[in-house]
N, CA, C and O atoms as a Tripos MOL2 file, in Angstrom:
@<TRIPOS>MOLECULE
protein
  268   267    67     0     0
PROTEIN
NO_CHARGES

@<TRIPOS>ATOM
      1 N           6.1690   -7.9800    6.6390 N.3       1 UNK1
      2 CA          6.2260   -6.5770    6.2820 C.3       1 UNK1
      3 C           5.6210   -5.7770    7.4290 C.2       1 UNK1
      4 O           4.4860   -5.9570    7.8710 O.2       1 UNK1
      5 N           6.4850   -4.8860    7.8580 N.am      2 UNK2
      6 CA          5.8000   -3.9770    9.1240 C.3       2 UNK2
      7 C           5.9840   -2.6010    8.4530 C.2       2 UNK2
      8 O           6.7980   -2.1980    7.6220 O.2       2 UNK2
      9 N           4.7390   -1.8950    9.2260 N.am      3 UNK3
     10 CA          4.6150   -0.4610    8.7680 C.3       3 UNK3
     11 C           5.6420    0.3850    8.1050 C.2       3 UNK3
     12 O           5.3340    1.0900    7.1440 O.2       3 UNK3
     13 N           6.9130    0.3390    8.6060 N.am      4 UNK4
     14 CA          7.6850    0.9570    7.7550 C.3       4 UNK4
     15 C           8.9580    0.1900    6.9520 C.2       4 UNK4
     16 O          10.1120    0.5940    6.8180 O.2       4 UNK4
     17 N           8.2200   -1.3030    6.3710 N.am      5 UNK5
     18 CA          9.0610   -1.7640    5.8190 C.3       5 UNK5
     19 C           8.9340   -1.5130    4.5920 C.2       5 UNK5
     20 O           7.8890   -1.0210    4.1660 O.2       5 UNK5
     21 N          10.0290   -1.8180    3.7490 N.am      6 UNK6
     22 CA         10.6640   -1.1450    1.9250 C.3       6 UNK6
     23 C          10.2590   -2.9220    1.3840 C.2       6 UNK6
     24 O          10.5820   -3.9930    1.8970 O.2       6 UNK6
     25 N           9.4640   -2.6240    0.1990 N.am      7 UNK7
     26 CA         10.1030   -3.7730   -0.8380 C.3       7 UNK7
     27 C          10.2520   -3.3010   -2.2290 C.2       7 UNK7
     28 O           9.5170   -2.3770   -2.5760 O.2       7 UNK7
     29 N          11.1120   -3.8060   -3.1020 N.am      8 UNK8
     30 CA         11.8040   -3.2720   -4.0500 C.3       8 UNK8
     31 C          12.0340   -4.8250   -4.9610 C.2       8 UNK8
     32 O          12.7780   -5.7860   -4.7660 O.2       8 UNK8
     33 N          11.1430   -4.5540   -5.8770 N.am      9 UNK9
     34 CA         11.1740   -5.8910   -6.6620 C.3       9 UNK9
     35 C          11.7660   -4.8990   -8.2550 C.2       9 UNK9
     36 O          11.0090   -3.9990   -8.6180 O.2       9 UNK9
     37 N          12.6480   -5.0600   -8.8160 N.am     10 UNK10
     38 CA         13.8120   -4.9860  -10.1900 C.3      10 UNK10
     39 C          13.2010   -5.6430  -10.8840 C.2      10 UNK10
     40 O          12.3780   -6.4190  -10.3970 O.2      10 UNK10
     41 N          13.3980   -5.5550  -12.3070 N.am     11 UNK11
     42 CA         13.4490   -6.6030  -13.7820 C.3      11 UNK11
     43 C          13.3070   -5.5820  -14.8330 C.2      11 UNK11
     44 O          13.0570   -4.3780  -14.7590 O.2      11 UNK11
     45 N          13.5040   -6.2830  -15.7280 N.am     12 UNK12
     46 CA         13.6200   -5.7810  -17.2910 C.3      12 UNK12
     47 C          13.3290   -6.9160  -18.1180 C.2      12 UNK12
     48 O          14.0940   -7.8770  -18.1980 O.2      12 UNK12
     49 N          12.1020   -6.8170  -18.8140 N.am     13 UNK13
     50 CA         11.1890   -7.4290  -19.4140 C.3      13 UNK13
     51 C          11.3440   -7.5690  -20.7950 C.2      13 UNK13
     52 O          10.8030   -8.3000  -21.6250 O.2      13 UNK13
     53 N          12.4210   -6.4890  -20.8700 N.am     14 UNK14
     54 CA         13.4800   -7.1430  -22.1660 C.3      14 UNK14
     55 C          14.7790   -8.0130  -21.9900 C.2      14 UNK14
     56 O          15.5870   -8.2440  -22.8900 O.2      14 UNK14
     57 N          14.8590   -8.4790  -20.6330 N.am     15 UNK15
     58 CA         16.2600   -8.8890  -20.8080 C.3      15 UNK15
     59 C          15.9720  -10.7250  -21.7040 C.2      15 UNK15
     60 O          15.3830  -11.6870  -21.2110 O.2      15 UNK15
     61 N          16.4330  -10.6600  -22.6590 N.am     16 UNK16
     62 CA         16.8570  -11.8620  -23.2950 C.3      16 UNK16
     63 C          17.0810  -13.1970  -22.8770 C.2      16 UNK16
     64 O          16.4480  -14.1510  -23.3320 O.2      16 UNK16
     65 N          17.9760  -13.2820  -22.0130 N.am     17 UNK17
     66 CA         18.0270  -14.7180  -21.3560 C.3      17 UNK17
     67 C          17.1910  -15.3280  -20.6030 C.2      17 UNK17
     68 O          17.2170  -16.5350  -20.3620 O.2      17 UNK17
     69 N          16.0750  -14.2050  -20.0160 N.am     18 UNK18
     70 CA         15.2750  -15.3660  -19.0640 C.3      18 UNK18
     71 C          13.7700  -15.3940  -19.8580 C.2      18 UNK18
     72 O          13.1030  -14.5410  -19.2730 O.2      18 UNK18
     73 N          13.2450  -15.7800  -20.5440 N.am     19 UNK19
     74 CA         11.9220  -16.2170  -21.3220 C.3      19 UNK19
     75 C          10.6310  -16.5640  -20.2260 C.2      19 UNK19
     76 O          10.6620  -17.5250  -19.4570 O.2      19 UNK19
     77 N           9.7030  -15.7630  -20.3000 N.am     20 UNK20
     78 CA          8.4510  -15.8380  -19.4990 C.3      20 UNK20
     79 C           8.7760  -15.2540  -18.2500 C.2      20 UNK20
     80 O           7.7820  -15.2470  -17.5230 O.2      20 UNK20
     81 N           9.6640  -14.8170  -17.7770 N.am     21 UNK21
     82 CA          9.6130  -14.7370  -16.0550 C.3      21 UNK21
     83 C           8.6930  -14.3460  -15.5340 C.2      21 UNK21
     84 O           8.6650  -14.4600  -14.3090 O.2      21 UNK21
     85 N           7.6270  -13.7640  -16.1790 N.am     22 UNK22
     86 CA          6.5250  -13.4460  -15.2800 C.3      22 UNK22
     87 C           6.8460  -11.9160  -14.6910 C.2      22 UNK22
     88 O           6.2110  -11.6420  -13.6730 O.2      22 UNK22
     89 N           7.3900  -11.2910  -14.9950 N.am     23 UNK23
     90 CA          7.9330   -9.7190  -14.4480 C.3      23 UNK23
     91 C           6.9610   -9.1300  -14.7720 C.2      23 UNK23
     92 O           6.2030   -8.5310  -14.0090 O.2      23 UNK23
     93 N           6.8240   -9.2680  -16.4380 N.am     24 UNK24
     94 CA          5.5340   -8.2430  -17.1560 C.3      24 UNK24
     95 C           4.2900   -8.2980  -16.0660 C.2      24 UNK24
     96 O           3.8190   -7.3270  -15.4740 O.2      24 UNK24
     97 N           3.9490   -9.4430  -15.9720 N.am     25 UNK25
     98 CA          2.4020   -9.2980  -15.4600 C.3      25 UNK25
     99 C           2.3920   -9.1040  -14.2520 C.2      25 UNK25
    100 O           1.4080   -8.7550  -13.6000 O.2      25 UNK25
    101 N           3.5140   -9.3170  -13.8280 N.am     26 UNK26
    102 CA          3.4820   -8.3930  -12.1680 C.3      26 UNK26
    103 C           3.4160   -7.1210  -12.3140 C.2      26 UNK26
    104 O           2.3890   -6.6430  -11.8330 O.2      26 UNK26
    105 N           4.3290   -6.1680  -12.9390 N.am     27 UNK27
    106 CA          4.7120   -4.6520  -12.8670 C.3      27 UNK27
    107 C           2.9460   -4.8270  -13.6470 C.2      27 UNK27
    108 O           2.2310   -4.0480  -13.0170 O.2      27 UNK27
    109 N           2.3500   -5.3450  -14.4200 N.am     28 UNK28
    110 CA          0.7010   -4.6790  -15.1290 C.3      28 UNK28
    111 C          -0.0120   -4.7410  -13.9320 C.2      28 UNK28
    112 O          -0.7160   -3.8100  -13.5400 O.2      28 UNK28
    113 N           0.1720   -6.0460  -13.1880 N.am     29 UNK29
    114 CA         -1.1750   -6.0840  -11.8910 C.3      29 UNK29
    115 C          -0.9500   -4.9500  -10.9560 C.2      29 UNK29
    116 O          -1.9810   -4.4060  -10.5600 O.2      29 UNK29
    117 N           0.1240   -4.5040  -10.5420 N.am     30 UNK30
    118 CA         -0.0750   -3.1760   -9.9430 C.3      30 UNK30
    119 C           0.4830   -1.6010  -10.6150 C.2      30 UNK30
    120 O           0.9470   -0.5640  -10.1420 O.2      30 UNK30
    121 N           0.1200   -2.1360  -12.0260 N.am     31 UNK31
    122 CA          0.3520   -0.1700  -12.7880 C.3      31 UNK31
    123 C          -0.3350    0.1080  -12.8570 C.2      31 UNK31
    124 O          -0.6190    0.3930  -14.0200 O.2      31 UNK31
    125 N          -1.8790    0.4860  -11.3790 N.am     32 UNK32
    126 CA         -2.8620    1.2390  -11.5600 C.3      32 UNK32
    127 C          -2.8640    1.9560  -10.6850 C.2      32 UNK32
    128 O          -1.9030    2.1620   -9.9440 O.2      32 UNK32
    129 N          -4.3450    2.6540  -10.5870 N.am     33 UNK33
    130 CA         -4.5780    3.6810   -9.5190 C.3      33 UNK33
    131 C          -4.4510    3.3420   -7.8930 C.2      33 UNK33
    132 O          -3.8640    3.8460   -6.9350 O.2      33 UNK33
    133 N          -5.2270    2.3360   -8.0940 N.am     34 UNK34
    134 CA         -5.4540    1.5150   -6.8460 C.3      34 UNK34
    135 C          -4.8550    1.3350   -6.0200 C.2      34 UNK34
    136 O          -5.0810    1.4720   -4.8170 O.2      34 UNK34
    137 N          -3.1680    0.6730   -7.0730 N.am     35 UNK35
    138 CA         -2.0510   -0.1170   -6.4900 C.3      35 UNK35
    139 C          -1.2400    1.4560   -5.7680 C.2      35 UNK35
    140 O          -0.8540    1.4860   -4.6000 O.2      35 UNK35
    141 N          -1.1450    2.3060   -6.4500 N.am     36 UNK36
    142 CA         -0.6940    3.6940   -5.9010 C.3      36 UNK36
    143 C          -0.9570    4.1520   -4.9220 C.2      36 UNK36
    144 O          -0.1350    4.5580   -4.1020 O.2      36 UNK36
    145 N          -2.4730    4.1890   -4.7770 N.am     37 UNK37
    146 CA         -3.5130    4.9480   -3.6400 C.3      37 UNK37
    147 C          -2.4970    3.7100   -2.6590 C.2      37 UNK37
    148 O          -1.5600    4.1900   -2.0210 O.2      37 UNK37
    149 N          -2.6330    2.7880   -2.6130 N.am     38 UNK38
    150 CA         -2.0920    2.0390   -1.4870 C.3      38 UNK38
    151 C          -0.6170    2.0810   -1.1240 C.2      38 UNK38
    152 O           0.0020    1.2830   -0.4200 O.2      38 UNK38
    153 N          -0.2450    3.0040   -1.6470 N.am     39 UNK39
    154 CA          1.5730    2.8420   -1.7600 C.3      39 UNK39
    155 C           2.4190    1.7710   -2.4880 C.2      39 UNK39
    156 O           3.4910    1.4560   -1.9720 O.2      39 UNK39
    157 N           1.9580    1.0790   -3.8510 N.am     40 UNK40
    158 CA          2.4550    0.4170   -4.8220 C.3      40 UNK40
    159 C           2.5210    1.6520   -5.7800 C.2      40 UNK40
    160 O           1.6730    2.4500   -6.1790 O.2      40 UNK40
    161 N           4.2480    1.4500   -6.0530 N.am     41 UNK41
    162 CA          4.5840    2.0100   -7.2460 C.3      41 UNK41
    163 C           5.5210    1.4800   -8.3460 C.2      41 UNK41
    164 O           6.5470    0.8220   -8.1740 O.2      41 UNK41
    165 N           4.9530    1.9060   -9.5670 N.am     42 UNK42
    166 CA          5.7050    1.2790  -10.8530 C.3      42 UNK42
    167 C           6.4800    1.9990  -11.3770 C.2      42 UNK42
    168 O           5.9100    3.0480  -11.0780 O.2      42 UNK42
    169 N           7.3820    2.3310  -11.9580 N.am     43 UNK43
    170 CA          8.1690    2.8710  -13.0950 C.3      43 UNK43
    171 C           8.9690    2.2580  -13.5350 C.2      43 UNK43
    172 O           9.6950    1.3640  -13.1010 O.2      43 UNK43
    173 N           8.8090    2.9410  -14.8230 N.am     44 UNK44
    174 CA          9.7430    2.3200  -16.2640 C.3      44 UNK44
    175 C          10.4690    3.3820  -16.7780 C.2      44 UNK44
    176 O          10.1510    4.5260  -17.1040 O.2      44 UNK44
    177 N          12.0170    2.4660  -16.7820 N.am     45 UNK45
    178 CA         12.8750    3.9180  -17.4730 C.3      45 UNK45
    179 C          13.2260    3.3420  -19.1180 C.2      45 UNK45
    180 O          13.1220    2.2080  -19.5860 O.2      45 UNK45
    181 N          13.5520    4.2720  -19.5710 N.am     46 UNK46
    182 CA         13.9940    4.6340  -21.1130 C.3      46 UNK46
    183 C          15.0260    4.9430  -21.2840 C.2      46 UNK46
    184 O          15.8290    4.8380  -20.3570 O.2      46 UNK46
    185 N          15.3300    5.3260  -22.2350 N.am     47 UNK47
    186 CA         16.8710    5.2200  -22.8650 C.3      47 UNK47
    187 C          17.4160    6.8270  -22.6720 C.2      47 UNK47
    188 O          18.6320    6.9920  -22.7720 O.2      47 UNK47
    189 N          16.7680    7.7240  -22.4660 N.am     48 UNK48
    190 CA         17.0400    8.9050  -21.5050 C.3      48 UNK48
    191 C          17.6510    8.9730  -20.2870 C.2      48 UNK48
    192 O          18.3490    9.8190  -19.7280 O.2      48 UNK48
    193 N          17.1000    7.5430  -19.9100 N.am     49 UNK49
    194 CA         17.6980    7.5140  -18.2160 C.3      49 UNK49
    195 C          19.2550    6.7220  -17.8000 C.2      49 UNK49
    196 O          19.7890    6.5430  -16.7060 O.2      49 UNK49
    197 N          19.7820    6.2670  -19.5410 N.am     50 UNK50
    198 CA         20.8680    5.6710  -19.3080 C.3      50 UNK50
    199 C          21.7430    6.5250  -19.0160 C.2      50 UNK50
    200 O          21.7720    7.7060  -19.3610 O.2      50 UNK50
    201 N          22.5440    5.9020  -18.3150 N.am     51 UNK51
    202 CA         24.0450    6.7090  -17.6890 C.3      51 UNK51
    203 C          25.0900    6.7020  -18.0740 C.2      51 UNK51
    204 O          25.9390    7.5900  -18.0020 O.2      51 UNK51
    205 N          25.1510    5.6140  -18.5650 N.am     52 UNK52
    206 CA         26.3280    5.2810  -19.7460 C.3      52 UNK52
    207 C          26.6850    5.5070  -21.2350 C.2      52 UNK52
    208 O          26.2270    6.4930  -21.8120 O.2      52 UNK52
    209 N          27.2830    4.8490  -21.7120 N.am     53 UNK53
    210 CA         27.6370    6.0680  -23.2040 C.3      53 UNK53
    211 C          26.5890    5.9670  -23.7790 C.2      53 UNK53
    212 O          25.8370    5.0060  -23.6180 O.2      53 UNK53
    213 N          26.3630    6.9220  -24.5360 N.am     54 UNK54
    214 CA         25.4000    7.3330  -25.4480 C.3      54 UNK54
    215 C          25.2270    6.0710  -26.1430 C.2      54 UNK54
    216 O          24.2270    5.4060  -25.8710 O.2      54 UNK54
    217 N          26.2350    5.5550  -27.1840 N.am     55 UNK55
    218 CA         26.2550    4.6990  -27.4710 C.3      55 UNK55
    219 C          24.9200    3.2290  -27.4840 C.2      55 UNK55
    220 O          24.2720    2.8960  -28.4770 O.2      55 UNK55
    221 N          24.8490    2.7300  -26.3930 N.am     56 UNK56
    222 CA         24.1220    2.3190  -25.3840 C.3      56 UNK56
    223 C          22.7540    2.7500  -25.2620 C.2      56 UNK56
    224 O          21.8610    1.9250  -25.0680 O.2      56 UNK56
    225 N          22.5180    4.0220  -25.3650 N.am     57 UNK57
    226 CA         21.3170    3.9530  -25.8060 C.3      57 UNK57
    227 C          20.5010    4.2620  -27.0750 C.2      57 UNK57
    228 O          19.2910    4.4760  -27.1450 O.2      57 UNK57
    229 N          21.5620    4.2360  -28.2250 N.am     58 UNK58
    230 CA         21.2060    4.0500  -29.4810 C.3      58 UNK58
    231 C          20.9080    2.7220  -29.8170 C.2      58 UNK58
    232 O          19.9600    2.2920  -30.4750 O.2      58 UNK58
    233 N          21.8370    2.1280  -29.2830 N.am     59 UNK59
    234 CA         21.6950    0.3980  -29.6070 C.3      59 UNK59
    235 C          20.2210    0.3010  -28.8110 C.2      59 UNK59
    236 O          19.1630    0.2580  -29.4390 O.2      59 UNK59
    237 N          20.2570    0.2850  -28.0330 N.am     60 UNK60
    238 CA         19.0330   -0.0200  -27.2740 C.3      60 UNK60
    239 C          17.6340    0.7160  -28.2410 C.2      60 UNK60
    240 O          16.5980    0.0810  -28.4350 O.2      60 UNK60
    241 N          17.8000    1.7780  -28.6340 N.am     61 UNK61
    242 CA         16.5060    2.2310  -29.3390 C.3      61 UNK61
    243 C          16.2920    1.7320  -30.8290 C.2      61 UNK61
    244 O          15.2330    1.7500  -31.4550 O.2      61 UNK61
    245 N          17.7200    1.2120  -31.3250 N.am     62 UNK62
    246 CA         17.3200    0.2150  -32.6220 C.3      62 UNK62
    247 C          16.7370   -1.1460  -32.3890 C.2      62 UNK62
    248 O          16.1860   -1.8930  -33.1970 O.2      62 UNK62
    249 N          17.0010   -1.3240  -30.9810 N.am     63 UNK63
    250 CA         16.2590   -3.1920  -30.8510 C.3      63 UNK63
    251 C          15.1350   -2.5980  -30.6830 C.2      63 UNK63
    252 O          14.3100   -3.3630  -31.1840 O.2      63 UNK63
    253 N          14.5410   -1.5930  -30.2360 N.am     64 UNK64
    254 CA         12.9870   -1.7050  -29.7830 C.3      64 UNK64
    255 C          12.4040   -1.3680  -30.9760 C.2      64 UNK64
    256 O          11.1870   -1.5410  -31.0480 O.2      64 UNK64
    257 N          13.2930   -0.6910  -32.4470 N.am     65 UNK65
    258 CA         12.4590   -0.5480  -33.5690 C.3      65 UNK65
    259 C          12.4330   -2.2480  -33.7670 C.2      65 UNK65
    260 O          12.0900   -2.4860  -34.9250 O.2      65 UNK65
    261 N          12.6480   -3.3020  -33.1190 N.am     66 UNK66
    262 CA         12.3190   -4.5180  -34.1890 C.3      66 UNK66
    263 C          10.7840   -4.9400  -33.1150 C.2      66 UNK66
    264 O          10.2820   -6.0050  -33.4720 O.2      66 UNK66
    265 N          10.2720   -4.4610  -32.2840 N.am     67 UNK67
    266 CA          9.0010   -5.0680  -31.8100 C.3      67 UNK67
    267 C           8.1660   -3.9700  -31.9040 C.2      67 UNK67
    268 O           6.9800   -4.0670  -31.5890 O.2      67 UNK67
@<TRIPOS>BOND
     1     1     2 1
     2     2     3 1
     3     3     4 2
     4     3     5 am
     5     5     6 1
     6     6     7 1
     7     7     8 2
     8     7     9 am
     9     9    10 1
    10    10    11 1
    11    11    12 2
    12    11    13 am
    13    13    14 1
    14    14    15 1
    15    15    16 2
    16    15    17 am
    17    17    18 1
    18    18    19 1
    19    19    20 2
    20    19    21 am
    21    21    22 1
    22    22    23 1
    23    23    24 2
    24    23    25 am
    25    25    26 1
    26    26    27 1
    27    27    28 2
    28    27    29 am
    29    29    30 1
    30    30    31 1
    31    31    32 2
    32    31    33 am
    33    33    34 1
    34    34    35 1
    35    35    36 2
    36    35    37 am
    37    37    38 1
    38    38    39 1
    39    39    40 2
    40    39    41 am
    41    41    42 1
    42    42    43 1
    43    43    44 2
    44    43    45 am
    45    45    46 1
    46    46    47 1
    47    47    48 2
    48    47    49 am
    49    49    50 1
    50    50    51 1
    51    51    52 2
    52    51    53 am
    53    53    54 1
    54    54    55 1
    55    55    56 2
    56    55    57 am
    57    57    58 1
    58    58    59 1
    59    59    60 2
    60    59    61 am
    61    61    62 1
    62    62    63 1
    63    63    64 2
    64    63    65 am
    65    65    66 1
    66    66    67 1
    67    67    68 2
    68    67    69 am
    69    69    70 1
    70    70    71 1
    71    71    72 2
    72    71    73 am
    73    73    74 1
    74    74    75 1
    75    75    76 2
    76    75    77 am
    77    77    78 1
    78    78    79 1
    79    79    80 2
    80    79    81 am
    81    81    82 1
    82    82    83 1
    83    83    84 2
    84    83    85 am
    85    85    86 1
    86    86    87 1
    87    87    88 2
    88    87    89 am
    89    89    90 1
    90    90    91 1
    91    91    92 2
    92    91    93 am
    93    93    94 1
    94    94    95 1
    95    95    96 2
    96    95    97 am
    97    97    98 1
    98    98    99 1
    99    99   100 2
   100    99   101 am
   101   101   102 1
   102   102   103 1
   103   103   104 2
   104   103   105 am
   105   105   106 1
   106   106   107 1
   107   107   108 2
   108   107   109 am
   109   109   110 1
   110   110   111 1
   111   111   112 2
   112   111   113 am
   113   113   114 1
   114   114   115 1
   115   115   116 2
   116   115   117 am
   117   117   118 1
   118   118   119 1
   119   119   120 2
   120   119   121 am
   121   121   122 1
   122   122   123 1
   123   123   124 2
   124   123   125 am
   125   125   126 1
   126   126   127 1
   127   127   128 2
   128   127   129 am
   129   129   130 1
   130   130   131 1
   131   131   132 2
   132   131   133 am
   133   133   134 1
   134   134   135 1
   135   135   136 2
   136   135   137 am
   137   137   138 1
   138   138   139 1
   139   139   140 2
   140   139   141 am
   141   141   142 1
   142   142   143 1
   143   143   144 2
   144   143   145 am
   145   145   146 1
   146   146   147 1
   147   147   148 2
   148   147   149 am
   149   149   150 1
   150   150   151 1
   151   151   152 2
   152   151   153 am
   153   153   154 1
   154   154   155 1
   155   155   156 2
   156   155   157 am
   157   157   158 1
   158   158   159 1
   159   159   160 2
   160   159   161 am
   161   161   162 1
   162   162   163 1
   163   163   164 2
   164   163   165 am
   165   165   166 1
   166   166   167 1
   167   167   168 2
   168   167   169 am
   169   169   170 1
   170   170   171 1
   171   171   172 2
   172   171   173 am
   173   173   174 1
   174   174   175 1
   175   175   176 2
   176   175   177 am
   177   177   178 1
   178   178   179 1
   179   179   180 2
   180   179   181 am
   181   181   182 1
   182   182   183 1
   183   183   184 2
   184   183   185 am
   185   185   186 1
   186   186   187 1
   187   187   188 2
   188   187   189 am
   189   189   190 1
   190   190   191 1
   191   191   192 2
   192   191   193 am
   193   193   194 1
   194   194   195 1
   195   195   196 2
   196   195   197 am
   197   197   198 1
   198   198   199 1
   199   199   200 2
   200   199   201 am
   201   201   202 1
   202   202   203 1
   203   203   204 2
   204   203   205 am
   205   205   206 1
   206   206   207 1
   207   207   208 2
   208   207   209 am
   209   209   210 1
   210   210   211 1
   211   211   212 2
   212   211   213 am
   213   213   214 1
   214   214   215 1
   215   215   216 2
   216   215   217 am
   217   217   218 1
   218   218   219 1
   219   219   220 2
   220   219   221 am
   221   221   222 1
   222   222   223 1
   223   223   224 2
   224   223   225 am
   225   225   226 1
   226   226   227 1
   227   227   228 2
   228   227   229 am
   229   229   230 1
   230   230   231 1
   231   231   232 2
   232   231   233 am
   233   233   234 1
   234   234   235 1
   235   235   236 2
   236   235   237 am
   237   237   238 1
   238   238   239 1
   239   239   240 2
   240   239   241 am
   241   241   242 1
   242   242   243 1
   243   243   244 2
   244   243   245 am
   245   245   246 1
   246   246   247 1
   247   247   248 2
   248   247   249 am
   249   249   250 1
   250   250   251 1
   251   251   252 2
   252   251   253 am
   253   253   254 1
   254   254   255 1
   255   255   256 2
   256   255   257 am
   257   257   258 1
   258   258   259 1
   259   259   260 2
   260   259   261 am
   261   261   262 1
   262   262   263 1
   263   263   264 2
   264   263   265 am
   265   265   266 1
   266   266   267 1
   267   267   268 2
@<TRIPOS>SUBSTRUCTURE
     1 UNK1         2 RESIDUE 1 A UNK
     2 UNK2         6 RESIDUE 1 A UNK
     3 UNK3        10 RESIDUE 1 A UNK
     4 UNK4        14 RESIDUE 1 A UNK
     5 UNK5        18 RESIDUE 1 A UNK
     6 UNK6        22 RESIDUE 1 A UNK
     7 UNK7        26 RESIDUE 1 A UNK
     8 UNK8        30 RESIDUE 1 A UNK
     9 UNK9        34 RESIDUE 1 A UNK
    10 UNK10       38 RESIDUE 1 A UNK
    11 UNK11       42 RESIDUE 1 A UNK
    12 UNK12       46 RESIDUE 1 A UNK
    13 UNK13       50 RESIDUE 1 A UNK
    14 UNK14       54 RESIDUE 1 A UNK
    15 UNK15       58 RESIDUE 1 A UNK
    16 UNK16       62 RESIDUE 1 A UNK
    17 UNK17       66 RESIDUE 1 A UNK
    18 UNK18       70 RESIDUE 1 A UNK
    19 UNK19       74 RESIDUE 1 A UNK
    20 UNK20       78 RESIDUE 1 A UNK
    21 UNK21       82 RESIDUE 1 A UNK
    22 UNK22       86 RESIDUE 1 A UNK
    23 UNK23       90 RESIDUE 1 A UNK
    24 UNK24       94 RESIDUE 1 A UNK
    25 UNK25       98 RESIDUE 1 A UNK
    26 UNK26      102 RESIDUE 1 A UNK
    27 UNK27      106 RESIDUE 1 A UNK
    28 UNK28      110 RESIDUE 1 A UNK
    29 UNK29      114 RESIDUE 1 A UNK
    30 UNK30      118 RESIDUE 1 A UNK
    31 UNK31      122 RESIDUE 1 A UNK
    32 UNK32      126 RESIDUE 1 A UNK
    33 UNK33      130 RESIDUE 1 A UNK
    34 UNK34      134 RESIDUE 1 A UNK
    35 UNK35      138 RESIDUE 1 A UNK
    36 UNK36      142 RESIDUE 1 A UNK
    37 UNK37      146 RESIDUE 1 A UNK
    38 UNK38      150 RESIDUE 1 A UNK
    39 UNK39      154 RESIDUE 1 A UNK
    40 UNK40      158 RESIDUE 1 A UNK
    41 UNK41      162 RESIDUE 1 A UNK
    42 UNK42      166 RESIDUE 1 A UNK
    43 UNK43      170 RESIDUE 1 A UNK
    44 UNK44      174 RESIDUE 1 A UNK
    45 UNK45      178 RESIDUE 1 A UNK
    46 UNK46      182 RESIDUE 1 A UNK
    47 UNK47      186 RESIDUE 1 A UNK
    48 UNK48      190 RESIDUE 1 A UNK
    49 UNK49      194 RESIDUE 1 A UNK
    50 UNK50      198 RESIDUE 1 A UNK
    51 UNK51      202 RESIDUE 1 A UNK
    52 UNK52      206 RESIDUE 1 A UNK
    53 UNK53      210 RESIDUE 1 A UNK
    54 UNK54      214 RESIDUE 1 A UNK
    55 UNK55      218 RESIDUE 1 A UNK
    56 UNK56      222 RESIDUE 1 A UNK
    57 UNK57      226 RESIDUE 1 A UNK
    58 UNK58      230 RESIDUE 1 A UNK
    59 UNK59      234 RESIDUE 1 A UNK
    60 UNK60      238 RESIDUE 1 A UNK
    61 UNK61      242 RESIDUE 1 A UNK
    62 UNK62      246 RESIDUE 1 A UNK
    63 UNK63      250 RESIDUE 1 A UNK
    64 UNK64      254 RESIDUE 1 A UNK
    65 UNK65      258 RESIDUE 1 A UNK
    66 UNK66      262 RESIDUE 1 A UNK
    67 UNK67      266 RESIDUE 1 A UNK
């Protein structure tokens, strides 16, 4: 990694097929202040941010009423 290199690590910690991957506790070890001040950043999108049919994100907001 050099000064102006990008890294860009993806997942979804709901996706179903892969069990444990370990995503969660990565995106927690750096969703703080710390990790920010240093140029680590986290975000999480919601069902607002889907692009696709509406649809899609109804379904999606009835699975999260089951946890």
């Amino acid at each position: 990694m050099g000064k102006f290199s990008k890294l860009i690590l993806i997942g979804d910690i709901r996706q179903a097929d892969i069990k444990n991957s370990g995503f969660e506790k990565v995106y927690d070890l750096f969703d703080d202040k710390k990790s920010s001040d240093k140029g680590i950043y986290t975000f999480k999108f919601g069902t607002e941010d889907i692009m696709r049919n509406d649809i899609l994100a109804y379904i999606i907001e009835k699975f999260e009423e089951l946890h």
